[in-house]
VMD Tcl script that draws the C-alpha trace (Angstrom):
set ca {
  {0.00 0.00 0.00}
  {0.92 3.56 -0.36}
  {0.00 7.25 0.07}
  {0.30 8.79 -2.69}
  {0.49 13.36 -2.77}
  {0.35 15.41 -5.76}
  {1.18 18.84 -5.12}
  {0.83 21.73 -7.54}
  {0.93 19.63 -9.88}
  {0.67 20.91 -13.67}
  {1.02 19.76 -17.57}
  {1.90 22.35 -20.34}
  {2.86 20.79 -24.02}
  {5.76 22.69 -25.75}
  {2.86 24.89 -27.66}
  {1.80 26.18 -24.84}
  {-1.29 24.11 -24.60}
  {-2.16 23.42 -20.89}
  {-3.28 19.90 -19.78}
  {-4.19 20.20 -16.04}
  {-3.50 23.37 -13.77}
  {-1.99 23.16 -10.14}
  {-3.71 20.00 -9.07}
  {-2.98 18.80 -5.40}
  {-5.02 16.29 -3.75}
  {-3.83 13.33 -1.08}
  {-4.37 9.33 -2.18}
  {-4.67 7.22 1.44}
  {-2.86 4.18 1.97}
  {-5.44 0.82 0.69}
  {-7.51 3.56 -0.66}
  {-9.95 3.09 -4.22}
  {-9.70 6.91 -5.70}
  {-11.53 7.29 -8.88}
  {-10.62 10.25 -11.58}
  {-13.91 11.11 -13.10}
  {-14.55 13.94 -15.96}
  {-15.82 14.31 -19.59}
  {-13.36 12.92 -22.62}
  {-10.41 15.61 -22.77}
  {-10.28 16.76 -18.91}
  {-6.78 15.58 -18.32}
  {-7.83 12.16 -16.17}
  {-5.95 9.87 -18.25}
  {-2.80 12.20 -18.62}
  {-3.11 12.81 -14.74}
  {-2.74 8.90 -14.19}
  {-0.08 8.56 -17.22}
  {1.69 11.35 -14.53}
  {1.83 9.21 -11.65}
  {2.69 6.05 -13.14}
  {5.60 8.03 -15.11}
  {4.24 7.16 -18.63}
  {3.87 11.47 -18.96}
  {6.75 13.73 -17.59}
  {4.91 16.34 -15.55}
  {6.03 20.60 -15.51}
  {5.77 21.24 -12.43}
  {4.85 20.67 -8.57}
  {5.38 16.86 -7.27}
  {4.25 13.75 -6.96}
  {5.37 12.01 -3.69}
  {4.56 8.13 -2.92}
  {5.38 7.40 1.13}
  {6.94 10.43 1.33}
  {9.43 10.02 -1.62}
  {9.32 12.35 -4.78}
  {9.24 10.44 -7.88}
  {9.19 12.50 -10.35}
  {12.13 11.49 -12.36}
  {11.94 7.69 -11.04}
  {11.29 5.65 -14.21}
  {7.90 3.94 -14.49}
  {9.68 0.49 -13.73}
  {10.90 2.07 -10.56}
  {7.45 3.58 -9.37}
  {6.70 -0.15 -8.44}
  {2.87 0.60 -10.04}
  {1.25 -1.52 -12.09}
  {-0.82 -0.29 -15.12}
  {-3.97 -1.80 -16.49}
  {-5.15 -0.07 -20.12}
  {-8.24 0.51 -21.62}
  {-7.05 -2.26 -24.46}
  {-6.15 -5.46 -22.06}
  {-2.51 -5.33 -24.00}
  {-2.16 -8.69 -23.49}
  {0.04 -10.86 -25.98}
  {-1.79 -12.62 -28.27}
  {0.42 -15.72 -28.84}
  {1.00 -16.42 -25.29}
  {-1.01 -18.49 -23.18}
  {-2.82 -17.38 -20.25}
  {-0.24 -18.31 -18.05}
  {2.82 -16.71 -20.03}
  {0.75 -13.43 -19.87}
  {0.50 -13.39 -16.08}
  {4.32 -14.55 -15.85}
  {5.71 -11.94 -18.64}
  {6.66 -9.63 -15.70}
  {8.14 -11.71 -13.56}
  {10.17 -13.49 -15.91}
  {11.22 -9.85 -17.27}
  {12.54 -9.50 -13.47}
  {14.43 -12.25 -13.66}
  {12.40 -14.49 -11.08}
  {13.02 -18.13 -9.32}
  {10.89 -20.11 -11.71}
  {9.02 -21.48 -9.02}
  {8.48 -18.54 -7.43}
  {6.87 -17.41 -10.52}
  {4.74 -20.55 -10.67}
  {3.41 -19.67 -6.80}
  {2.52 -16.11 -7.75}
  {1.02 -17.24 -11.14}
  {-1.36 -19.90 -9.33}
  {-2.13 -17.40 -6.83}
  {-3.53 -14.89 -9.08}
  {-5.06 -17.04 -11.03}
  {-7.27 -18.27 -7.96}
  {-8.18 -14.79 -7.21}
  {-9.28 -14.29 -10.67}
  {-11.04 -17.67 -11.45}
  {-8.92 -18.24 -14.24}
  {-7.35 -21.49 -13.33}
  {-9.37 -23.63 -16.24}
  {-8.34 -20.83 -18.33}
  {-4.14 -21.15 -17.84}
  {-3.48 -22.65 -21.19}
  {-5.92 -21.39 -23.27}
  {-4.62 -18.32 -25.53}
  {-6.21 -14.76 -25.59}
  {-8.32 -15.28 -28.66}
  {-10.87 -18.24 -27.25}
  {-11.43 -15.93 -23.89}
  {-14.14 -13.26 -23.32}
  {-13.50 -9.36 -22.93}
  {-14.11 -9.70 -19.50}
  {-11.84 -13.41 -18.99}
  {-8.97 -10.92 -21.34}
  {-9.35 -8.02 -18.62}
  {-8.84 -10.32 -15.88}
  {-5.48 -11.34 -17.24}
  {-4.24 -7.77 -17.95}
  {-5.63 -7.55 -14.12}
  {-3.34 -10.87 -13.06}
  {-0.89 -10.17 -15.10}
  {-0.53 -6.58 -12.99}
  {-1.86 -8.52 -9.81}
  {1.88 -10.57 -9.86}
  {4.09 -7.68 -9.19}
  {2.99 -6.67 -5.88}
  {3.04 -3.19 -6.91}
  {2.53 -0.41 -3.72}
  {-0.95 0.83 -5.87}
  {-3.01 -0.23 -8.96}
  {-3.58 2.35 -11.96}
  {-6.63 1.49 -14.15}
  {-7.49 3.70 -17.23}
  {-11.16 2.75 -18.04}
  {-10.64 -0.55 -17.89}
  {-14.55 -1.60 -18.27}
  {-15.19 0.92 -21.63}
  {-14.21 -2.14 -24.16}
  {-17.05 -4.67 -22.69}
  {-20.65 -4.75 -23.34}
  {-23.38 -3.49 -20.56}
  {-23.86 -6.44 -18.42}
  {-20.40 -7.52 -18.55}
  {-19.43 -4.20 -17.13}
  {-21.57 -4.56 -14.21}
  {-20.06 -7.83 -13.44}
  {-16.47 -7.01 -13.70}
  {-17.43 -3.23 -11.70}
  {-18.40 -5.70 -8.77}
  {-15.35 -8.06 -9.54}
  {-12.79 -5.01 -9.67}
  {-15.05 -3.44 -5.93}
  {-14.13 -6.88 -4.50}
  {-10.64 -7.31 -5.50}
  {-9.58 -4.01 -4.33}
  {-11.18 -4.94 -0.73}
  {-9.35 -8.12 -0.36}
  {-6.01 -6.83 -1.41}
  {-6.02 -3.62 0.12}
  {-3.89 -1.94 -2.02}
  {-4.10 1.81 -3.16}
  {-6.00 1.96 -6.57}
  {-6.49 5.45 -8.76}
  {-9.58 4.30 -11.14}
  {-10.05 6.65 -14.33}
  {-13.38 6.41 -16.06}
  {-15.95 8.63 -17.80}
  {-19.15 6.57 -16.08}
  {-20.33 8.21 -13.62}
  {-22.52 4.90 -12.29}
  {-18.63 3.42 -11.80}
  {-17.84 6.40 -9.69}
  {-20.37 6.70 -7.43}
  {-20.45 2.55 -7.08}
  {-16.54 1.86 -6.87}
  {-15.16 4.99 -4.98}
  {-14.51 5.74 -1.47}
  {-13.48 8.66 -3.00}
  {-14.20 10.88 -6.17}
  {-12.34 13.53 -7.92}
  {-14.33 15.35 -10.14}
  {-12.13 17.21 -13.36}
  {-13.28 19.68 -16.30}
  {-11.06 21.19 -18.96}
  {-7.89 20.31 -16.53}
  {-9.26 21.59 -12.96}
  {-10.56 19.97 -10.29}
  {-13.84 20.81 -9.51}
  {-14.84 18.44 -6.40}
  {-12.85 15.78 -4.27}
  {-15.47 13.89 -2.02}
  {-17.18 10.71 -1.34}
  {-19.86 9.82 -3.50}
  {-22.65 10.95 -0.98}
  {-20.92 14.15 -1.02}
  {-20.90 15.09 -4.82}
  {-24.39 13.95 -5.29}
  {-26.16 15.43 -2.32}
  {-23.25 18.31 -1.99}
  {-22.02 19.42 -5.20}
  {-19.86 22.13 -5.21}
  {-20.62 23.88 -8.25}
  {-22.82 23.72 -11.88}
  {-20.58 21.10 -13.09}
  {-20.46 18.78 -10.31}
  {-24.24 18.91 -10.15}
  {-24.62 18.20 -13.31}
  {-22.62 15.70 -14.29}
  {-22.89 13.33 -11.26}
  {-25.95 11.26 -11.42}
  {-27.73 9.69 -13.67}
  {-29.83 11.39 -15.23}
  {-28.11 14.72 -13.82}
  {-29.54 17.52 -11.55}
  {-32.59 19.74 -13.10}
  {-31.34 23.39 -13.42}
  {-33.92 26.42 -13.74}
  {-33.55 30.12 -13.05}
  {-34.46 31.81 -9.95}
  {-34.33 34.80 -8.03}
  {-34.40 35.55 -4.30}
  {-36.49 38.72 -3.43}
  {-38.02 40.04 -0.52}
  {-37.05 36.99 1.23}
  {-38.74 34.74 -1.33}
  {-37.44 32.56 -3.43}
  {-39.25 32.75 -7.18}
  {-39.11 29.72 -9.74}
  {-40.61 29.44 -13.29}
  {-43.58 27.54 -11.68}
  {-44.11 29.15 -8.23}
  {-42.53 30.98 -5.88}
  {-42.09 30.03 -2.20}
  {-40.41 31.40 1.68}
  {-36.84 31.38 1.74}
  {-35.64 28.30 3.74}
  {-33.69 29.66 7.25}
  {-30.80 28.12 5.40}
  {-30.92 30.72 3.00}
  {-33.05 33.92 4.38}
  {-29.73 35.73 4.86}
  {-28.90 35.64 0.86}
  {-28.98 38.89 -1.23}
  {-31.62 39.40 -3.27}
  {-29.94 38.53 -6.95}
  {-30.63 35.63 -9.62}
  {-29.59 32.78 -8.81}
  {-29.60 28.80 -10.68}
  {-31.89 26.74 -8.43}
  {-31.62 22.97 -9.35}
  {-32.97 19.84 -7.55}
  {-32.59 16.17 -8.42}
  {-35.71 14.15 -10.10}
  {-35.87 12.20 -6.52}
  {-36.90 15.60 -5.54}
  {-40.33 15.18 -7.05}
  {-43.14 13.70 -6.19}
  {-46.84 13.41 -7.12}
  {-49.57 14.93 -4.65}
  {-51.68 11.70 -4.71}
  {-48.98 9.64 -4.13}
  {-47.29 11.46 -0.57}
  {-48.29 13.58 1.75}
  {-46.72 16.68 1.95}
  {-44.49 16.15 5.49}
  {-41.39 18.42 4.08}
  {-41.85 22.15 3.05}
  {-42.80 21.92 -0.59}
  {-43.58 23.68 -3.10}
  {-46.80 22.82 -5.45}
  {-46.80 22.99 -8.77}
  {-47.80 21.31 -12.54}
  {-46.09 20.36 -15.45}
  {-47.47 18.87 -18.67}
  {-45.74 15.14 -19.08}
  {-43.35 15.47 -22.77}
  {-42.39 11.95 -22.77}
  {-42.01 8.72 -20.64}
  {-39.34 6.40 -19.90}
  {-40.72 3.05 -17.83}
  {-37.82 0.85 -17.04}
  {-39.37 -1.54 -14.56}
  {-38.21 -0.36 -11.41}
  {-37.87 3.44 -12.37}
  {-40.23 5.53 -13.96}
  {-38.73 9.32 -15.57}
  {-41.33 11.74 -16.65}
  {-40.05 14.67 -18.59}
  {-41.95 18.24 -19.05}
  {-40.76 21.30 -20.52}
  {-41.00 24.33 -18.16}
  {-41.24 27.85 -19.93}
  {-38.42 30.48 -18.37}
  {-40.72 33.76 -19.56}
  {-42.01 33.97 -15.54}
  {-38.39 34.17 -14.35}
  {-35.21 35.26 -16.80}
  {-33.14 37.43 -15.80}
  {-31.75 40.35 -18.26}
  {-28.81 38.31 -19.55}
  {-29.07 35.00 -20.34}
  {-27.59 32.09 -19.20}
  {-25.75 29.39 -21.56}
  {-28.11 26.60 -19.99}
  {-31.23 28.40 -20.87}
  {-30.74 30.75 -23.93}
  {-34.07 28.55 -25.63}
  {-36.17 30.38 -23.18}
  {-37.67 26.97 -21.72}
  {-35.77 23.97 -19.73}
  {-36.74 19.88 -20.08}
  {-36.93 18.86 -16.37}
  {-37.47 14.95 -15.53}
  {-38.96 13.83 -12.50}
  {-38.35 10.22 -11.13}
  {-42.05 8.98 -9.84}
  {-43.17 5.98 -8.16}
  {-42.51 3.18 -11.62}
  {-46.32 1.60 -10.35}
  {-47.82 5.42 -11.37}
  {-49.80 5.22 -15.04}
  {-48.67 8.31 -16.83}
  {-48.69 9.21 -20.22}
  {-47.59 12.01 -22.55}
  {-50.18 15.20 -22.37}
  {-51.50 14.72 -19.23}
  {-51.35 17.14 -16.07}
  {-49.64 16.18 -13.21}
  {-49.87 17.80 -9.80}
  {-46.66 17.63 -8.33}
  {-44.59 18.78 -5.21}
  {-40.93 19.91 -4.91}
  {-39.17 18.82 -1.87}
  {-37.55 22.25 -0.78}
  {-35.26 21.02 1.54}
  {-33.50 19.16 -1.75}
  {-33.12 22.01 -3.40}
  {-29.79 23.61 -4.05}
  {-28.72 27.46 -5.02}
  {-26.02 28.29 -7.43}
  {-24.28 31.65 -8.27}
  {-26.02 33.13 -11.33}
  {-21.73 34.20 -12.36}
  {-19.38 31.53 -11.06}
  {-22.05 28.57 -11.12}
  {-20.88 28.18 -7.32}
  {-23.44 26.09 -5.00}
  {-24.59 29.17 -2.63}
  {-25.48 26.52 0.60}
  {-21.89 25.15 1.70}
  {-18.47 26.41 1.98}
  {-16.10 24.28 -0.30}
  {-12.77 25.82 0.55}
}
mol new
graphics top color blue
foreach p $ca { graphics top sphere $p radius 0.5 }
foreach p [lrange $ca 0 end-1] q [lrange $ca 1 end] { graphics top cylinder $p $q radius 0.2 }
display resetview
């Protein structure tokens, strides 16, 4: 196991082009970290950093204290699993696990030992002899997983290691991976665009856009707590509903109502502000009573999406009642497509009326400028 610190740490290609911007943040010992962000945010060249696969241009990166910034990657003692398996195709299942222990120079029976032993932990004892062409995309991930597994490395790197399988596969090797990581207890950065792998894999999550982090937190944290626009929108599936607001005369006013500032917020200034709440946030009349503070309201259904155990209604909401002078980028069409997630035994179809309540206490306040949640301090 090992702590791993990067501090100030930046990437700036010879044109001038900047990758990721002063990034510090603290990896525990045994700990499963997971690098989330949209394609391009630096993730992948943030974990090519630490392994040494990317030479970094300034701050450090410290592992148990140590700064290894010019260690080579074979001295970093990580081990690397790709996107792509990168497993040899005319080896055997075996010779793929050994390959890096044989590069070391190992006993041969000490490579045996740590060969078998992988290959228990991965169930892929029937499979030592077989090559990489008669085995699955998720029996060719757990070799590039052995085959990393065997070097006893101080922490695991994984660059979206599930994005090659199909749907249910992933799910299976998300809860293989979870498991794994338990019973070794060994430090493990995870890099992945899924936000479902995030919230299900990490103890903790670092959130990055356009080479900045935006949030570091547990799961719980960035979906009930997110720290800004981004955050809030991009964790969770589907992502948080955004409307304008504005707080006035200690009220708060939405496109479909306006309601008493919670004691939370009665001390804000009156300005526009980005009020957005998660479709759990919704519920029908009929269906609850009204225990919370809520606000009452009704949208006309747009479309439907049953999927057995969930049911998402989306309507569009008109932004005439409440727009402020300038516009913002998320609502220059002048109305918003909110979804609501509703009891999946509800019969609802597209056209009709719904009475519906917003749970107040779930709803969160962002700057109108710098997208910033207005609730919690994030410092």
């Amino acid at each position: 196991m090992a702590q791993i610190v990067l501090d100030s740490v930046s990437k700036q290609f010879a044109n001038g082009t900047r990758i990721l911007s002063d990034t510090s943040f603290t990896i525990q010992n045994g700990e499963f970290f997971v690098l989330i962000g949209p394609s391009g945010c630096g993730k992948s060249t943030l974990l090519n950093m630490i392994v040494g696969l990317e030479d970094i241009s300034s701050g450090e990166i410290r592992v148990d204290g140590q700064v290894i910034n010019d260690l080579d990657p074979k001295d970093r003692n990580m081990a690397m699993v790709f996107q792509s398996y990168a497993i040899y195709p005319h080896m055997t299942v075996a010779e793929n696990i050994a390959f890096p222990l044989r590069l070391a120079r190992l006993p041969k029976a000490e490579i045996q030992r740590k060969v078998a032993e992988a290959a228990a932990l991965l169930e892929l004892e029937d499979l030592l002899t077989r090559k990489p062409a008669t085995l699955s995309g998720g029996q060719r991930q757990r070799v590039a997983m052995g085959r990393a597994l065997v070097r006893d490395p101080v922490a695991f790197l994984l660059d979206e290691p599930l994005s090659n399988l199909d749907a249910r596969l992933r799910v299976q090797m998300r809860g293989e991976i979870g498991r794994l990581q338990k019973r070794l207890g060994t430090t493990m950065i995870y890099v992945t665009h899924d936000q479902t792998e995030a919230m299900t894999l990490g103890d903790r999550v670092a959130v990055l856009n356009r080479g900045e982090v935006q949030q570091i937190g547990t799961p719980k944290q960035l979906y009930q707590t997110p720290a800004n626009l981004f955050v809030a929108g991009f964790m969770g599936s589907p992502g948080m509903n955004f409307v304008p607001a504005e707080i006035k005369a200690g009220k708060l006013r939405l496109p479909f109502g306006e309601t008493k500032l919670l004691e939370c917020c009665s001390q804000m200034a009156e300005k526009p502000v980005i009020a957005g709440f998660r479709p759990e946030a919704v519920s029908c009349v009929s269906s609850a009573d009204i225990t919370t503070p809520a606000l009452l309201f009704q949208a006309t259904v747009d479309r439907v999406e049953w999927l057995g155990a969930e049911l998402f209604v989306y309507a569009d909401i008109d932004l005439a009642a409440v727009m402020p002078a300038r516009a913002h980028e998320l609502f220059k069409h002048g109305s918003v497509n909110l979804v609501f997630r509703l009891e999946p035994s509800m019969s609802v179809q597209a056209g009709q009326v719904l009475q519906l309540q917003l749970d107040l206490q779930a709803l969160q306040l962002f700057d109108w400028e710098s997208g910033c949640n207005l609730h919690t301090d994030f410092a």
